[in-house]
N, C-alpha and C positions, 0 to 999 in steps of 0.2 A: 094775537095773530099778526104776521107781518102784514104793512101794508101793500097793496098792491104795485106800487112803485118802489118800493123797496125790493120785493121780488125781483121785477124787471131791471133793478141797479147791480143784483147781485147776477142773477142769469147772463145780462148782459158781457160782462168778464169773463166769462168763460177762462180760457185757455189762459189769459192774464193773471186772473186772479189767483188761477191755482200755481203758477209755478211765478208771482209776484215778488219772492225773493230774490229767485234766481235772477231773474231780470235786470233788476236792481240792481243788484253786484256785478254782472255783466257791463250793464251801463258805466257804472263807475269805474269799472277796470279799464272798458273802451276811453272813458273820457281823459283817466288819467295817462292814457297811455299816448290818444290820439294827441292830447293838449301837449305833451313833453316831444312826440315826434312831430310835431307838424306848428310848431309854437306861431308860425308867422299866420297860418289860415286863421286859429284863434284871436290871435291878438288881434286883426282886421274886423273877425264876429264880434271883439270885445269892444272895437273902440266906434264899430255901427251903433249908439245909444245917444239920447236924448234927455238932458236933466237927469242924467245915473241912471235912467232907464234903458237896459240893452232893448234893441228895437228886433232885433231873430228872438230872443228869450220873448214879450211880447206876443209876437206873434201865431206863436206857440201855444202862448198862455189861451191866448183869443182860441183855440182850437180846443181849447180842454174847455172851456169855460161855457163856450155859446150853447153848447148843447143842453147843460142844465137850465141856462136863460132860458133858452126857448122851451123847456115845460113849464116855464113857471105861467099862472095863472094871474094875469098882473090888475082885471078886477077882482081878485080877491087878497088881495098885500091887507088891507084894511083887517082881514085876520091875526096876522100877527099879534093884537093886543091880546087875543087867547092865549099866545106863547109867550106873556109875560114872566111866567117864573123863569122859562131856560132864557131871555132875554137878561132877565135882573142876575141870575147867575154871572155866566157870560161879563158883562159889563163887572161884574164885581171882582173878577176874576183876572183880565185884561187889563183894568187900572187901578186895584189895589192890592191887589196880591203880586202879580205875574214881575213887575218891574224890582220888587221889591226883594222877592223870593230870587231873582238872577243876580241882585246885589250881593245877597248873603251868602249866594254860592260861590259866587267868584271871589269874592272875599276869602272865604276857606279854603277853597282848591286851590287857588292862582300866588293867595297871601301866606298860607300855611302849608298845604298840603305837597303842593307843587315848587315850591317856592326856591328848593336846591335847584332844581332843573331849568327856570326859568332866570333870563337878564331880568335883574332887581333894577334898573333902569325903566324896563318896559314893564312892570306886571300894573302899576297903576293906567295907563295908556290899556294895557286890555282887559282889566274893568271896567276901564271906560267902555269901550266899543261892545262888552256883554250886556251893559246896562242902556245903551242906546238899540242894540239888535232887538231887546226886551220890553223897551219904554212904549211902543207901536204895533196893535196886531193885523196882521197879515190883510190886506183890501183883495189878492187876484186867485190866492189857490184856494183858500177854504173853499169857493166855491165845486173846485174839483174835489177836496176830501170830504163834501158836503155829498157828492155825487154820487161817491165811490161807496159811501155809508146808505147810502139810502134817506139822505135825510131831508130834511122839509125844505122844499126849496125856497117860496115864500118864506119862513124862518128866517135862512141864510140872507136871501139877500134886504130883508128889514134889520139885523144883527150889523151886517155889516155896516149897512148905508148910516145905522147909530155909532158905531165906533167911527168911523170917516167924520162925520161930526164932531165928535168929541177931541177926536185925537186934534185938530185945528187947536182948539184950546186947553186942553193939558199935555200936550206932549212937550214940550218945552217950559214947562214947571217944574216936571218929573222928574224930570233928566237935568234939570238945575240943580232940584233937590239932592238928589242920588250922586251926584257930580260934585255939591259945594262948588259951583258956579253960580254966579250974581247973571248972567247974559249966557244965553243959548241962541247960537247959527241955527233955526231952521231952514231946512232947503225948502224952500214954497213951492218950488218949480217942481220939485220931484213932488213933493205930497198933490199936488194940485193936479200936475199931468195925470200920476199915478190914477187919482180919482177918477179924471176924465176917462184915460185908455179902459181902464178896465171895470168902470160902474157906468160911467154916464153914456158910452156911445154904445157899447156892447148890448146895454140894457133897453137903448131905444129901438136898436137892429133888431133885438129879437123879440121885442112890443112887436113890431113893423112885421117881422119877418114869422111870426107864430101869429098874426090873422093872416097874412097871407095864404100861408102853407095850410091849417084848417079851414080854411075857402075853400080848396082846391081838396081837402082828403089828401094833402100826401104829410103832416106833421109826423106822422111815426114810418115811413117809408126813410123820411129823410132824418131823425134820428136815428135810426138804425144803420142808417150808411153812414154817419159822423160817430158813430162807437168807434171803432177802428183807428179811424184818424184818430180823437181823444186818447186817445191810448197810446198810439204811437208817440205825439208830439210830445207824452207825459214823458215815456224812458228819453226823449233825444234831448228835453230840456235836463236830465239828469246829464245826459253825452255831453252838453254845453256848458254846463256849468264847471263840471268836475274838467272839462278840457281848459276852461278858462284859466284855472289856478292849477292846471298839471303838473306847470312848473316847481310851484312854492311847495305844492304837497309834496315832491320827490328832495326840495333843497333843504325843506325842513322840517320836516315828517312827524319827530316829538312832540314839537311846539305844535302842531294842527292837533293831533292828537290828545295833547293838556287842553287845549282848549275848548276840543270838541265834547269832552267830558259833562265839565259843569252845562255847557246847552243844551247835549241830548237830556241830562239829569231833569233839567228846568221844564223841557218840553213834558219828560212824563208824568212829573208831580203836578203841573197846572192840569195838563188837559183829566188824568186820573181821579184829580181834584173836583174840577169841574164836574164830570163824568158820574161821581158820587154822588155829588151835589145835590145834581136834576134828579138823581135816582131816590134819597131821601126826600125829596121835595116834590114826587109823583110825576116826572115831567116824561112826556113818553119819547120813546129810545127815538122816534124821528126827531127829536126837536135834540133832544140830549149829545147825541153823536157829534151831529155839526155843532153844538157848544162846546163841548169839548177838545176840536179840533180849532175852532176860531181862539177858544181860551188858549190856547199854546202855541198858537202860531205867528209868526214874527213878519214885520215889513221890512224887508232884509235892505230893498233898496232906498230906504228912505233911512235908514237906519248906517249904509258904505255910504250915501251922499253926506249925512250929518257927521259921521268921524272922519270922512276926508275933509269938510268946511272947514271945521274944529281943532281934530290935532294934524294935518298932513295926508297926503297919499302914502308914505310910507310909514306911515305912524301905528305903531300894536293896535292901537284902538281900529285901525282900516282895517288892519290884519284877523282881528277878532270878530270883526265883523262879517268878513270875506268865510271866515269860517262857518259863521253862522249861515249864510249861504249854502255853505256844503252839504252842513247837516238837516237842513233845512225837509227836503224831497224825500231822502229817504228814513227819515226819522217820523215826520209825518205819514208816511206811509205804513209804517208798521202800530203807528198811531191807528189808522185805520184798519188795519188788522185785528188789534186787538178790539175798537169798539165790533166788530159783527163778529168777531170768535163770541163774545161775551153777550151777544144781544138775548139768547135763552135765561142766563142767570140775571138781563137788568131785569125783563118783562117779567119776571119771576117774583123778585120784589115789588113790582107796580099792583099785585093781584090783590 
């Protein structure tokens, strides 16, 4: 039986949920369209950021984000050692598979498959920047595709707060590795901020602000008025993004296209993967979901900070990156689609 918060994550969407593609495509068409007619309003939204952190994109995120914060139950995080399988999954998934398996795809599509279509100049440059998009998973949205699943919210943010550890100390091995590089630029600044804005203050806010609000009886009065916003700020950060690179996507449209290939491919064999995993390994569909989505999702900004240090601002590897941005929202999203279409046939095998 579903969980009771799981219910309430699904009921909640309503009118979202059900016409969630359309949305989507609407958003991207508006962005691609607003960002190519209105190039100067964007590039002003673009160049508001902080350590490659856009600071509107941000903000946004803070809007989709707090509302799951603030269910979470933060004396009981000390549970998570019960979700150690979908944990050890996850983890295994994120740093030895996910970076490895983006190598060999962009290898084949970019080096063989694509390979007439593409400057033979740049196809090493956007290997690079698939295998930095990939070497890092995602610290701000899993917690919304965590949401949107119904999934354990404790889970999520113990999962994360482990990879955020982790990643300090292998992500710049990895990506040596994968690269045949002796020295890797980490950007400290972005990983660090990164941390800060969207684990460390967000998290204290809604300690602080979830006793408050059950002091008082109004915690689910005032989640249910921040569904709305959440939702809203999810389609405009799609608006934002796709307006940001309007331009490139209309100047070169093949090339976003080759590249978008091998990412979306990557996103659904990890998260698929994952998803299986927890499902042979008895883990239940709340823990499962959000590993599945943490397993496949990227830190896109720490990922355009590292290929611009490395090869340039206008270098394939940025360009590869910027992509994976793109694909980023709405690929995830239909990621989330498929884990609650499917949640009848996981719990099915759990029995």
């Amino acid at each position: 039986m579903p969980m009771p918060e799981q219910r309430t994550a699904r009921q909640s969407m309503g009118l979202f949920a059900r016409y969630l593609t359309l949305w989507v495509l609407l958003c991207i068409l508006a962005g691609i369209g607003l960002g190519a007619g209105l190039p100067g309003v964007f590039q002003t939204l673009g160049r508001a950021e902080l350590a490659h952190i856009n600071l509107p994109v941000a903000a946004l995120i803070w809007a989709m984000i707090l509302p799951m914060l603030l269910k979470i139950d933060y004396s009981a995080l000390h549970e998570g050692w019960h979700q150690r399988r979908g944990i050890g999954v996850t983890l295994a998934i994120n740093w030895l598979v996910k970076p490895f398996s983006m190598a060999l795809l962009g290898y084949v599509f970019l080096r063989v498959l694509f390979a007439d279509w593409l400057d033979p100049g740049k196809i090493d440059a956007y290997i690079a920047g698939l295998i930095l998009l990939a070497a890092a998973p995602c610290t701000a949205m899993v917690f919304v595709w965590s949401r949107l699943v119904g999934g354990h919210a404790q889970f999520t943010l113990t999962q994360v707060a482990l990879n955020d550890i982790i990643m300090i100390f292998a992500f710049a091995p990895i990506v040596g590795l994968l690269l045949g590089m002796a020295s890797i630029i980490v950007p400290w600044d972005t990983l660090f901020l990164s941390v800060l804005l969207y684990i460390v203050i967000p998290v204290l806010l809604a300690y602080i602000g979830r006793r408050m609000l059950l002091t008082q009886g109004w915690l689910d009065a005032v989640l249910r008025m921040m569904d709305p916003v959440s939702m809203g700020a999810l389609l405009l950060t799609v608006v934002l993004l796709f307006g940001f690179q309007g331009g490139q996507i209309l100047d070169q449209p093949l090339v976003i296209l080759l590249l978008a290939i091998p990412i979306t491919l990557q996103v659904y064999f990890n998260s698929m993967l994952t998803y299986w995993l927890n499902r042979r390994l008895g883990v239940v569909h709340a823990v499962a979901g959000p590993s599945a989505l943490i397993g496949a999702s990227n830190f896109f900004e720490l990922a355009v900070a590292a290929a611009i240090a490395l090869f340039g601002f206008e270098s394939g590897a940025a360009l590869a990156t910027v992509v994976g941005v793109l694909v980023e929202v709405p690929v995830m999203l239909s990621v989330v689609g498929i884990v609650n279409s499917t949640r009848q046939w996981y719990e099915s095998g759990l029995s």
